[in-house]
N, C-alpha and C positions, 0 to 999 in steps of 0.2 A: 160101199166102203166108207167109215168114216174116218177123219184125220184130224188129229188136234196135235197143233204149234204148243208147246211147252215151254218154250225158251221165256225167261220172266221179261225181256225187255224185246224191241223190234230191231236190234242193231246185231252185230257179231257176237252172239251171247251164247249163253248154255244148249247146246245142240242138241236137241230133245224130239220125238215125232212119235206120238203114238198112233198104232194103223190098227183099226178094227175091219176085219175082213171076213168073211163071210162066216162070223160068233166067232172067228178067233184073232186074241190078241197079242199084239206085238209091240216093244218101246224098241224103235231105233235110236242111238245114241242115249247116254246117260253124262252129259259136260257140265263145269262150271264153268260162270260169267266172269270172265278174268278183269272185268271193273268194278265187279260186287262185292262185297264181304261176306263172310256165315252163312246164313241161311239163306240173305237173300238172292246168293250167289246160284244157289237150285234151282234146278227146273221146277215147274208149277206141277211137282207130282201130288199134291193133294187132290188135284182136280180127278186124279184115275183110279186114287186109293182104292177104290170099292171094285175097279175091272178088276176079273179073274185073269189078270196078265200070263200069256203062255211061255213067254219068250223076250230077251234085251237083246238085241243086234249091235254089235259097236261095228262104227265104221273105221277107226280108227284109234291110236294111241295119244294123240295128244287131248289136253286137260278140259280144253274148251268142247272135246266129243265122251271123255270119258271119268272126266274126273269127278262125277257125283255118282259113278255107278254102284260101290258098297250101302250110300243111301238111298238108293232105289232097291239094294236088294233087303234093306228093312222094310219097306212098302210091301213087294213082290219077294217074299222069301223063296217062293217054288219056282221061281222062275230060272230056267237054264241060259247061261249067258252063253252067246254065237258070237266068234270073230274066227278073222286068219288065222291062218297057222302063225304065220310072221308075226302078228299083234298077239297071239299068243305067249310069245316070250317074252314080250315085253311089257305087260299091262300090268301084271306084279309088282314089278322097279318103277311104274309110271305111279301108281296108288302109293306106295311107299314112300317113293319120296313124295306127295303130296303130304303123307303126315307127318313128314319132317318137316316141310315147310309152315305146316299150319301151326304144327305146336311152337319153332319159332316165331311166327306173326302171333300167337296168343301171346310171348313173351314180350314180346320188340313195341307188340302195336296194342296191349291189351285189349285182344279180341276173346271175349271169356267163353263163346261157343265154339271156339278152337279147340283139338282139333274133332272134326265133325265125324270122323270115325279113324279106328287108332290100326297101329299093324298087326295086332293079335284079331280083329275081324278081318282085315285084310285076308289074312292066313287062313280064317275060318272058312273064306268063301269059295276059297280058290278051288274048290272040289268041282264049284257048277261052270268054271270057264270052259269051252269046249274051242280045238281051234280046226279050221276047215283049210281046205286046199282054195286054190281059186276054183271057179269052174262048177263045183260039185255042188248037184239039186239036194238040200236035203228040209228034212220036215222041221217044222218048229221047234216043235218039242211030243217027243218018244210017246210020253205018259198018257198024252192026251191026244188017240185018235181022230176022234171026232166029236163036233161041237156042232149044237143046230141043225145036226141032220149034212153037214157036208165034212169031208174028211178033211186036216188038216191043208193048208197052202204047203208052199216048200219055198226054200229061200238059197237062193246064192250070190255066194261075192265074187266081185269082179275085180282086178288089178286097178289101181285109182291115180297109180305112180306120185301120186303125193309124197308119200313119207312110208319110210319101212311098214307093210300091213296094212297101208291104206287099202280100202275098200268100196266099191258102188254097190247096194245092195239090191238084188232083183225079188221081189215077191211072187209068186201065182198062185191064184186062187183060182176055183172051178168056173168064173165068171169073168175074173177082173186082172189084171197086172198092173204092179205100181214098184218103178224104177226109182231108186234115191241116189244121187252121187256124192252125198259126201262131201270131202274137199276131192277137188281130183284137179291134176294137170295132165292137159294131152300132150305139153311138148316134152321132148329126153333132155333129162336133166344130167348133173355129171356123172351122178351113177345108177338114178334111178331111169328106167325107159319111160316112156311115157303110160297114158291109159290104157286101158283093154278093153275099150267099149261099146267094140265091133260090131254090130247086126243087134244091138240092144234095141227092141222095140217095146212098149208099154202103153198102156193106158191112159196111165198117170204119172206123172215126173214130177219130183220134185229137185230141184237142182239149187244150188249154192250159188252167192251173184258177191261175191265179195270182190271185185274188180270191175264192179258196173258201171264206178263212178273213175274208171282210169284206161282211157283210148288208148291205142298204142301208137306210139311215134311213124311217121313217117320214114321208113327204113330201117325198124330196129330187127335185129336179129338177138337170139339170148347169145349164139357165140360170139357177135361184137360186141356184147355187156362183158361175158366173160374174159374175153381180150383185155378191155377195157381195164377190169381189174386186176388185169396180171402186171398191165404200165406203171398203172398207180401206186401197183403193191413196190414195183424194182420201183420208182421215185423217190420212196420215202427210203426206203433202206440206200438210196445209194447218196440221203443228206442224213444217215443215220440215226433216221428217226425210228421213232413203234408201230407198228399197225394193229391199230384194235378192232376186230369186226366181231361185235355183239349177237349173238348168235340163239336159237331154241336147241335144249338138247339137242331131242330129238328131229333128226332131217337136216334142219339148216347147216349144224354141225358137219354133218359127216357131208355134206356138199361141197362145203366151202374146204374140208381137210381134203378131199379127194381132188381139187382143183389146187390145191396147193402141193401137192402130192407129185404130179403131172410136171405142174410148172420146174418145180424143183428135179423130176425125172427128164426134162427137154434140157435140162440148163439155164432157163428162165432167171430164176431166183437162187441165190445162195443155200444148199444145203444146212439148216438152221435147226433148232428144238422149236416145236410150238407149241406155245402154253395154255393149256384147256382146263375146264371145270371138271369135276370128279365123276358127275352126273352124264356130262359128255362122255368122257373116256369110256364113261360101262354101254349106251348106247355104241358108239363107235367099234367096240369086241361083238357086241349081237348085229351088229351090219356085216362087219368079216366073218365071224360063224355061220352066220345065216347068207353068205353071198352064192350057194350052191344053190338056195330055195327062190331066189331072188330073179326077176324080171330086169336085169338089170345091163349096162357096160363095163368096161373093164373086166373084166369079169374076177381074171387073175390078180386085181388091185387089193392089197389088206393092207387096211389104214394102219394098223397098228405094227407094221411090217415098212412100209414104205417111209413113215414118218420117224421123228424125234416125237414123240407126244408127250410132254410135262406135264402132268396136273399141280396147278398152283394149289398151293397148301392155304392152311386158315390164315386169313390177314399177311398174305404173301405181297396180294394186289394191292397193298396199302404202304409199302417198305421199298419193293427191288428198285433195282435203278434202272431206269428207261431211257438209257443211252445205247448206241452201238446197233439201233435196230432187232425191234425184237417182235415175234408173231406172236398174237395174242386172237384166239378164238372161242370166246366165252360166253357165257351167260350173266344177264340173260339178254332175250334180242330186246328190248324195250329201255335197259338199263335199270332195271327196278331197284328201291333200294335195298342196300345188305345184300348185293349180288358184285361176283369179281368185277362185271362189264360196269357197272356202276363206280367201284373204289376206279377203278382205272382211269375209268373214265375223267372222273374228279381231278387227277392230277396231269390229266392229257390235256384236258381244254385250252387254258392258259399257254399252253407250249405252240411254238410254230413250228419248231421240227417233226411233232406230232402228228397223227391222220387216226381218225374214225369213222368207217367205212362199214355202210348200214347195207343191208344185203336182202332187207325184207320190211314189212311193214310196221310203223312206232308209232301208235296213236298219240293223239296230238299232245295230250293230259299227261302223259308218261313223261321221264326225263330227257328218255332219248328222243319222245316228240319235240319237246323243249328245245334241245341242241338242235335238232334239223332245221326248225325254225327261224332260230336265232340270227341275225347278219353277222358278219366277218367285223371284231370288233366291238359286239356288240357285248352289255350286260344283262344278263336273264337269272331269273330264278332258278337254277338246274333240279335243287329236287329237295325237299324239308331239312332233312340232314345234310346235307351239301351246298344250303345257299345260294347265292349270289355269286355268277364266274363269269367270266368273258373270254367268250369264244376268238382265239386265237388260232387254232389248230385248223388243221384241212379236215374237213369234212364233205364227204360225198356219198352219195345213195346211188346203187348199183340194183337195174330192176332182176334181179334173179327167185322172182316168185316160183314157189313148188303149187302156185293156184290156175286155172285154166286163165287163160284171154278169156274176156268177156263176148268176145264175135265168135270164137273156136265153142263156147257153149251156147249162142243162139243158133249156129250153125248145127249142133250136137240135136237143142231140140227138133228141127228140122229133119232129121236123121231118125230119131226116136219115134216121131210121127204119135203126139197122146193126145188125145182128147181135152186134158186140163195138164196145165200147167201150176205147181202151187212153189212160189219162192221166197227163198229162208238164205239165211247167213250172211249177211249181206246190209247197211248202212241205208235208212229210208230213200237216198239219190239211188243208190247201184239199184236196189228193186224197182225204182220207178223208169229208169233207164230200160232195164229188162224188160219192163212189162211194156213198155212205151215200144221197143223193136221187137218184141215178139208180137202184142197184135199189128206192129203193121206188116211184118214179115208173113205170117200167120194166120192170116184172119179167121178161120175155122176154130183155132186153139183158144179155147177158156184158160185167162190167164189168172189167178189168185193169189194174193197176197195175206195169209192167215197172221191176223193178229195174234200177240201173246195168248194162251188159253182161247182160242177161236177153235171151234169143233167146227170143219168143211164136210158135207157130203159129197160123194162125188160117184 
């Protein structure tokens, strides 16, 4: 079996894996590097141009696993895309607005390779998405039997409880197995249950370590984070202040509405309208549509039923008045600029009736890294278009990751029982952390660390 890392850098980047297995191949994930521009934002597909690719595996719908996948299928024209059923409905609306975003950053930020492919190829491709149940063995691809004398592998997804359609994807071959997970969390989130990755035994694992570099507290539970943020949310509302939690479409959104959702269903907090991004809202209808297909709680919960859901309109977040306490759950989670969470944010900081309540991770470089940063008080840079502010507002970070614990996945490989270990996704400390307690948890297990463009045997 051979394996080549694609992702163009070693950090959290474009999620890329191509598996050559017994003459047949496979690219799991097709993502862009959400701190690169244009082209350099692609995975290093030049490197496979010339494989006769049989098959793209998405593990899931967000940008960093799927969002270079139209230009992989200029690479791999024959190639049949495999995801969920669930990620099936929404990989369409996920590509799309990517061209919407890009051909704005071609305007705003003159990027002249924007955008990298437009919505009439989108539309063109959409013929080869194919979407699968969980659970079900199937072949790579129909067309091609067999290759080098052995018949196709078969491939299935497994529930990842990440985010709507997340997926862990299993391969077998007539010799070998090779387990991927994707992003995956094992614990129940508010609406998603946890993973399904029961009796998963393999070969090979490659696993995500994006949380290598973050112990968990001594005593934390995610329902006392939960708790936690239902205090903070009645505090600000009852000094009449906003609560802004910056949010990813896709996942974080419909978490954090479906915990607001509850609170507001217990009598917790004041039955209110909460004001969301446009992009949110259409994800948030394919969570209640799709809540019959779903692995999930509540089960009888429809966001768009239980809630007041606003969508703030263009240059809304630059005008209303933010008095009288108001919910705000937008985009994006980072605060990037020429996003609602961003104009909001701008006019929040300064205020101390104010609160900004991060719910997920802000790398450091971003704006909303910046604000987390910053002291009470203090003057920072918040972001090129928005200058220089001082952090007067409450600000707090609430751990409610859709990502495993880092012990719940050394523990997982332990479980899996592979021979090699090969880890991705993940910040050079979180993999050296991982590789550091898996051989000494392990010692039998070959641990690998595939640099960018690094071809492993295994």
């Amino acid at each position: 079996m051979r394996i080549l890392n694609l992702n163009p850098s070693s950090d959290i980047g474009a999620s890329a894996w191509f598996v050559d297995m017994e003459g047949h191949r496979l690219l799991m994930d097709a993502g862009t590097h959400p701190k690169l521009e244009g082209m350099e934002s692609m995975p290093l597909y030049d490197l496979i141009k010339d494989e006769p690719l049989d098959a793209i595996a998405i593990s899931h719908c967000h940008h960093d696993h799927v969002g270079s996948l139209p230009v992989a299928l200029r690479y791999f024209p024959k190639a049949h895309v495999l995801m969920s059923e669930l990620s099936y409905f929404l990989v369409e609306r996920v590509l799309h607005n990517s061209v919407n975003v890009m051909i704005r950053q071609r305007e705003e930020l003159g990027i002249k390779e924007y955008p990298l492919y437009t919505h009439g190829e989108v539309d063109d491709m959409a013929h080869l998405f194919q979407g699968y149940k969980y659970n079900r063995e199937i072949t790579w691809a129909a067309y091609q039997k067999t290759r080098a004398g052995f018949p196709s592998p078969t491939l299935e997804f497994y529930d990842a409880g990440h985010a709507l359609g997340s997926a862990g994807i299993m391969i077998r071959g007539q010799k070998q197995t090779l387990f991927y997970t994707g992003d995956v969390c094992f614990q129940d989130q508010t609406i998603l249950k946890g993973a399904r990755f029961e009796d998963v035994k393999a070969d090979v694992l490659i696993i995500e370590t994006t949380r290598g570099n973050r112990p968990i507290a001594p005593g934390f539970t995610r329902e006392g984070e939960a708790e936690r943020l239902a205090l903070a949310i009645q505090r600000v509302l009852d000094r009449k202040g906003c609560v802004l939690i910056p949010v990813f479409a896709l996942g974080r959104s419909q978490e954090i509405l479906a915990q607001l959702a509850l609170l507001m269903r217990a009598g917790k907090i004041r039955q209110q309208p909460v004001f969301i991004g446009g992009l949110g809202r259409v994800f948030t209808e394919i969570y209640d549509l799709e809540a019959h297909r779903t692995h999930r709680q509540h089960t009888s919960l429809r966001l768009t039923e239980a809630l007041n859901l606003t969508v703030l309109e263009k240059g809304q977040a630059q005008k209303m008045k933010l008095s009288g306490g108001r919910l705000f759950v937008v985009t994006a989670g980072m605060m990037s600029e020429k996003t609602a969470a961003h104009d909001l944010a701008l006019r929040m900081i300064g205020d101390e009736k104010q609160a900004i309540f991060f719910v997920g991770y802000a790398d450091p470089q971003t704006p909303g890294g910046r604000l987390k940063a910053a002291q009470m008080g203090e003057k920072f840079l918040f972001s090129p278009s928005g200058g220089e502010v001082t952090k007067q507002c409450e600000v707090q970070d609430f751990d409610l990751t859709a990502h495993a614990n880092r012990d719940e996945l050394v523990d997982f490989v332990g479980k899996v029982d592979p021979h090699t270990v090969l880890l991705g996704h993940g910040e050079d400390e979180s993999r050296k952390w991982f590789e550091a307690e898996i051989r000494a948890r392990y010692p039998k297990i070959k641990v690998i660390q595939p640099a960018p463009g690094l071809s492993v045997v295994v």
